[in-house]
Residue frames relative to the residue before (quaternion, step in Angstrom):
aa qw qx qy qz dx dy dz
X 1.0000 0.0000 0.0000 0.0000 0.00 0.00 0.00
X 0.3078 -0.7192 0.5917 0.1945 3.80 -1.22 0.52
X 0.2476 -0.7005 0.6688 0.0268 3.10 -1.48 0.56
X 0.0936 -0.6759 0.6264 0.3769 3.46 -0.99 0.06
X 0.2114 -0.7452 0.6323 0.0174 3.74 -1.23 1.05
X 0.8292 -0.0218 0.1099 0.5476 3.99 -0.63 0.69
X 0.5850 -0.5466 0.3731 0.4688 3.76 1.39 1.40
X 0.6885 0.4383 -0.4405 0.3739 3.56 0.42 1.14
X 0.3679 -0.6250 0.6430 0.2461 3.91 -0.78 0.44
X 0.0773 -0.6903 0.6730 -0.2542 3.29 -0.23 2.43
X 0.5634 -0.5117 0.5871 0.2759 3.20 -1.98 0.82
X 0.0789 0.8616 -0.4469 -0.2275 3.66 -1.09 0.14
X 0.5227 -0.8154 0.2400 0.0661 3.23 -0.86 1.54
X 0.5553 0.6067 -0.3149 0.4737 3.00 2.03 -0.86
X 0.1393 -0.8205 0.5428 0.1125 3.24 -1.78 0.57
X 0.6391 -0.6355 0.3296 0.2812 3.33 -0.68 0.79
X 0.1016 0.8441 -0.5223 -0.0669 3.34 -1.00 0.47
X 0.2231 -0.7977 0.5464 0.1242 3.46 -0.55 0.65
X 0.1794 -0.7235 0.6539 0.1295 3.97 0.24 1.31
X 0.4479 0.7246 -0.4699 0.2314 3.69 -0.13 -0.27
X 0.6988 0.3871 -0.1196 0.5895 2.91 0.90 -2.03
X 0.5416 0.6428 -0.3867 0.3795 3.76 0.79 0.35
X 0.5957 -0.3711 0.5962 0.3898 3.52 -1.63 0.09
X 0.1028 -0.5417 0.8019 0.2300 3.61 -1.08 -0.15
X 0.6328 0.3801 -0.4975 0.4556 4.09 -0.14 -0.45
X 0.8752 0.1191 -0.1497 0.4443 3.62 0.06 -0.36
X 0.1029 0.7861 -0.5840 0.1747 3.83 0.90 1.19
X 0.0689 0.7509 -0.6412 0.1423 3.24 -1.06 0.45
X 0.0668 -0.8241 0.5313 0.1848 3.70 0.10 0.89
X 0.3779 -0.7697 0.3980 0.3262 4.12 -0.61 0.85
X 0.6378 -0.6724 0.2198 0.3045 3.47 -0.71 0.41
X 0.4605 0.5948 -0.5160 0.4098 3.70 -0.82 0.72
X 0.6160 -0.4839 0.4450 0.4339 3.46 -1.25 -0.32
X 0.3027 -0.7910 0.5251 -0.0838 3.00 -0.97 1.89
X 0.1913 -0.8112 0.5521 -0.0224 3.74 -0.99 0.30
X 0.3880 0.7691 -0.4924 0.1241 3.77 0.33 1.07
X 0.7652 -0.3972 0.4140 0.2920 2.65 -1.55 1.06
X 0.5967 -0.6616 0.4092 0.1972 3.62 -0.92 1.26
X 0.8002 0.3282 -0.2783 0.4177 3.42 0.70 -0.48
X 0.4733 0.6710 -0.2930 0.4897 3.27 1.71 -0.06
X 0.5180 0.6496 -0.2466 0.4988 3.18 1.64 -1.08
X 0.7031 0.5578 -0.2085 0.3885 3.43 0.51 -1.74
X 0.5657 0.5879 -0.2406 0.5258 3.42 1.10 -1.58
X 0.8015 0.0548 -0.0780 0.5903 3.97 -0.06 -1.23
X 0.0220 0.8392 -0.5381 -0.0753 3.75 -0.05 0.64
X 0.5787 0.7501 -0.1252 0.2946 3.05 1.22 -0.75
X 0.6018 0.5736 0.0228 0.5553 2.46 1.19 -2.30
X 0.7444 0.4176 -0.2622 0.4503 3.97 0.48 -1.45
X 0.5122 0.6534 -0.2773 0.4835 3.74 1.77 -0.78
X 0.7022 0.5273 -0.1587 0.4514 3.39 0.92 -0.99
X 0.4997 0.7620 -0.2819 0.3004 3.57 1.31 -1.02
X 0.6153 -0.6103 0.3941 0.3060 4.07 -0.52 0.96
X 0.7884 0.4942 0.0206 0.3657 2.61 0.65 -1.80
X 0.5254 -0.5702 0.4150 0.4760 3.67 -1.24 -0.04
X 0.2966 -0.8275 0.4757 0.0311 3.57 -1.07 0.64
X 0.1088 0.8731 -0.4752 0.0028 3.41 -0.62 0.61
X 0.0924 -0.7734 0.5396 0.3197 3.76 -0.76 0.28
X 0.4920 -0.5715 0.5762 0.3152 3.12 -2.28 0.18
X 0.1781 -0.7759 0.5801 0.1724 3.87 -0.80 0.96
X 0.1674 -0.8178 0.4900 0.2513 3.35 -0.64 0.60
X 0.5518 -0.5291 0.3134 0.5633 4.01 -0.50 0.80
X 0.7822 0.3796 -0.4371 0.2301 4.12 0.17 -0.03
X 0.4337 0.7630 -0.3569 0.3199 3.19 1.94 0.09
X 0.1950 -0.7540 0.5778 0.2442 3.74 -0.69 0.54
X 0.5636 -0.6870 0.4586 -0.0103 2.73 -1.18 2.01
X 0.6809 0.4778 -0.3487 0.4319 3.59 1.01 -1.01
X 0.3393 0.7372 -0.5747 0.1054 3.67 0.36 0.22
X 0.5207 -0.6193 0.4321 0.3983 3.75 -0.61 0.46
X 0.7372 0.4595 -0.2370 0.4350 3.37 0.86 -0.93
X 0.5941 0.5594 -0.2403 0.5257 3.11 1.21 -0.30
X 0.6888 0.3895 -0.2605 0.5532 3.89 0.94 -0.73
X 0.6917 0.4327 -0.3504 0.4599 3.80 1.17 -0.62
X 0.4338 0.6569 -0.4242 0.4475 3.50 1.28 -0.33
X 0.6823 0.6590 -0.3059 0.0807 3.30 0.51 -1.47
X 0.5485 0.7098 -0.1098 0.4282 3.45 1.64 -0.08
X 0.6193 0.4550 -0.1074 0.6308 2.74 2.00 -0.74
X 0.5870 0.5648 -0.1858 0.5494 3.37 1.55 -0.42
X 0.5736 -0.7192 0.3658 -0.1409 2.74 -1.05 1.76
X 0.6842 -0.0778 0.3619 0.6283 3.02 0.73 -1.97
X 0.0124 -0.7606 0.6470 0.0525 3.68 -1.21 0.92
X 0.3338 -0.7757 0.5179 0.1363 3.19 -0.68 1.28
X 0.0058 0.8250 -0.5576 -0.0918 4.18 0.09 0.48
X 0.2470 -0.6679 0.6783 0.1812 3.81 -0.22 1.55
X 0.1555 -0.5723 0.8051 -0.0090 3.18 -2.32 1.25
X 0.1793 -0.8671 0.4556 0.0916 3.35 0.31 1.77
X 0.7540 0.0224 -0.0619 0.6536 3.56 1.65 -0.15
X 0.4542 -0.6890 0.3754 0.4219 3.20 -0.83 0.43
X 0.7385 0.2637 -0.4992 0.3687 3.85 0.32 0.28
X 0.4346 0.5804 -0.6028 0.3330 3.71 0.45 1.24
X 0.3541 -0.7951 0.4902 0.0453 3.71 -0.33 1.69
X 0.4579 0.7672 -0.3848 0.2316 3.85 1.30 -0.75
X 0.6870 0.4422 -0.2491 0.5201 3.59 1.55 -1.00
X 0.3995 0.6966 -0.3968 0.4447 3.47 1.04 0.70
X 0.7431 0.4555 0.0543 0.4873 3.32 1.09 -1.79
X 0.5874 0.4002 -0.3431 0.6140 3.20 1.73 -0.60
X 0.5238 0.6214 -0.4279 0.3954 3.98 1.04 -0.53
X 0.6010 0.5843 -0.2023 0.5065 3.08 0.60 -1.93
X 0.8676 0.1531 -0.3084 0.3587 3.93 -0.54 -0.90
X 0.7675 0.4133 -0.3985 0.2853 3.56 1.19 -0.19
X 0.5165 0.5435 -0.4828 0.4524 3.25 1.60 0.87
X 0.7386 0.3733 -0.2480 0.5036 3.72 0.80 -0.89
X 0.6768 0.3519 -0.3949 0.5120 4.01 0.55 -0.82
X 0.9425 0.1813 -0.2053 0.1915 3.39 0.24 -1.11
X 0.4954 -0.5287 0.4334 0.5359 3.75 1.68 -0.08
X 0.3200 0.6235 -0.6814 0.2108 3.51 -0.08 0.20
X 0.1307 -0.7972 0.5633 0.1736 3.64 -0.88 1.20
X 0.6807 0.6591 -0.2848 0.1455 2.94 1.25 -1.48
X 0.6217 -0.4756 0.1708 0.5985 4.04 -0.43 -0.62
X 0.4842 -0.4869 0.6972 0.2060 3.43 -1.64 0.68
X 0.1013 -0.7542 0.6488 -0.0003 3.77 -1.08 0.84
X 0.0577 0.7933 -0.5490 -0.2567 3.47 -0.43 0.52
X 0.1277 0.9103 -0.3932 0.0201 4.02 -0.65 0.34
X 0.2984 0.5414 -0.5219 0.5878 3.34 -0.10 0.93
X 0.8333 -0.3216 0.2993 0.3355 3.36 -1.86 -0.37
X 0.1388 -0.6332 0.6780 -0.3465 3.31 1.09 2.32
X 0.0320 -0.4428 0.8907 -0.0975 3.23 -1.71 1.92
X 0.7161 -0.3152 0.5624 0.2674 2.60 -2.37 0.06
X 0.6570 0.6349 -0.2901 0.2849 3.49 0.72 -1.29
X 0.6654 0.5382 -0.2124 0.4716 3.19 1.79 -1.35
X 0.5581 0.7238 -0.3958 0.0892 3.55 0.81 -1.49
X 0.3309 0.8178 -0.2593 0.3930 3.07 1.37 -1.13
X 0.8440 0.3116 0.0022 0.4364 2.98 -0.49 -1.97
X 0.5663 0.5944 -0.3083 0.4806 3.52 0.57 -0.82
X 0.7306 0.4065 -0.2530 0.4869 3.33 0.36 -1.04
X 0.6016 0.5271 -0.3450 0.4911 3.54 0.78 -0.58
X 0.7582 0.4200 -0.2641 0.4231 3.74 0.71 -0.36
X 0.5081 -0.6717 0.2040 0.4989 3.36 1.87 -0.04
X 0.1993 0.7454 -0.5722 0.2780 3.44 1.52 0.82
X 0.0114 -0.9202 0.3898 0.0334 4.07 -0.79 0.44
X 0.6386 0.2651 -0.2705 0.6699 2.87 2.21 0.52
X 0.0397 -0.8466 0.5223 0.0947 3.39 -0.64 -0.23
X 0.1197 -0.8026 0.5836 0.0296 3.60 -0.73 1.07
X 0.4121 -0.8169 0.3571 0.1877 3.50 -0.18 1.46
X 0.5205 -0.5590 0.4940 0.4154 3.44 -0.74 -0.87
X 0.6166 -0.6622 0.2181 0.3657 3.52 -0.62 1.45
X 0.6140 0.4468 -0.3158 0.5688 3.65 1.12 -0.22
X 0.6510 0.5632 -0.4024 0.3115 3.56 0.31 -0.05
X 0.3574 -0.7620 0.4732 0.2602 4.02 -0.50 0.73
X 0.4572 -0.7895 0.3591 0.1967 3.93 -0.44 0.91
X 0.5720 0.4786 -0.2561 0.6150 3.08 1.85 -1.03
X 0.7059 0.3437 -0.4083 0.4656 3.71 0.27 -0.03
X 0.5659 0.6551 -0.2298 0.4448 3.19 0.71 -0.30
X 0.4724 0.6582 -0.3395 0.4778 3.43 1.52 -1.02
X 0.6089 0.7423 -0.1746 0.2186 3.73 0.94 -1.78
X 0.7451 0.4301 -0.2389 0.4503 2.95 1.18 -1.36
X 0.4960 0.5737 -0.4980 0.4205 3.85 0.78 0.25
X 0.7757 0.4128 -0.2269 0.4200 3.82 0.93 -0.10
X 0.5961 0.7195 -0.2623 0.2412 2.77 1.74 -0.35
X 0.7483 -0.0582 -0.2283 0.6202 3.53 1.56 -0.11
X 0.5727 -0.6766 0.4523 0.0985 2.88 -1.05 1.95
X 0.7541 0.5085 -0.2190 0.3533 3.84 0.63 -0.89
X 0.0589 -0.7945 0.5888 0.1367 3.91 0.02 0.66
X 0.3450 -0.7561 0.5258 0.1813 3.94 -0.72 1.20
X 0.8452 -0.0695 -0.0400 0.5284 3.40 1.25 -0.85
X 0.5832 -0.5323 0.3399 0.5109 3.75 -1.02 0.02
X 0.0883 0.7669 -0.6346 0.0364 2.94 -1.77 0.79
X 0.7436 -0.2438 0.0791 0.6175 4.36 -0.70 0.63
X 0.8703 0.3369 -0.2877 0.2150 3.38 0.29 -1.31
X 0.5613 -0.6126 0.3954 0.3917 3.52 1.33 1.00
X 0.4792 0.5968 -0.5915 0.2537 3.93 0.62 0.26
X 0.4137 -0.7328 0.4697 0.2668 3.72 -1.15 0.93
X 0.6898 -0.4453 0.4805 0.3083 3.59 -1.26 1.26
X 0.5310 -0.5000 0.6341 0.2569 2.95 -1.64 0.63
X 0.8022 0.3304 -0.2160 0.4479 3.90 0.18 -0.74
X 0.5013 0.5173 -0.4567 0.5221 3.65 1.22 0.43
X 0.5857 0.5174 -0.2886 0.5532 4.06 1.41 -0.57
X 0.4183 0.5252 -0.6354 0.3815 4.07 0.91 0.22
């Protein structure tokens, strides 16, 4: 599958995993780059801490982000997946925003779920840096909307300077 990562149309390597449908007595997470689902995380923290590979979880917009274990983790973390279960839920925004500016998160921001073009834009402005569309959606057109308004009115993650900071 492609992605478009840092305004490019990237291969992606990571695979899902859904520990749920698992044993917990005999978890074991298999090797490569892994994706789980935030509360799955929580459940085997340890275990997902322990993993070879590069790791990442998926937040969904009702998950609470401020968990301690979850903000000290955040080093060890790879990749944050931030589900947009529709496109007028705004919560993955706010989870972008605090886990680039409150907490340092460097690694990549994913956005996925119900990822328009319309949004990409925005997203990126909150420090979102990849983005996995919806299966109907065309990446190369999609590419567009990062050029599409040139003027930034105020500050936001992606360090672009305000218009009124350029008087």
């Amino acid at each position: 599958m492609q992605i478009i990562k840092d305004q490019a149309i990237v291969e992606d390597n990571w695979q899902w995993l859904e520990i749920s449908d698992t044993d917990n007595a005999s978890f074991s997470l298999p090797a490569g780059d892994i994706i789980v689902p935030f509360t799955d995380w929580r459940t085997n923290q340890q275990s997902c801490l322990e993993h070879t590979g590069r790791l990442g979880v998926c937040i969904n917009s009702h998950d609470e982000i401020h968990e301690q274990a979850l903000v000290e983790s955040l080093v060890k973390l790879e990749l944050i997946a931030l589900h947009f279960p529709v496109f007028t839920d705004g919560r993955p925004y706010s989870h972008a925003r605090l886990l680039r500016d409150r907490y340092g998160f460097v690694g990549e921001l994913r956005a996925v779920g119900d990822v328009l073009r319309d949004q990409l834009l925005f997203m990126q402005r909150c420090g979102i840096n990849a983005f996995q569309l919806r299966d109907d959606k065309n990446l190369t057109d999609a590419l567009a909307a990062f050029s599409e308004l040139t003027v930034k009115y105020q500050t936001a993650a992606d360090g672009a300077v305000p218009v009124y900071k350029n008087r």
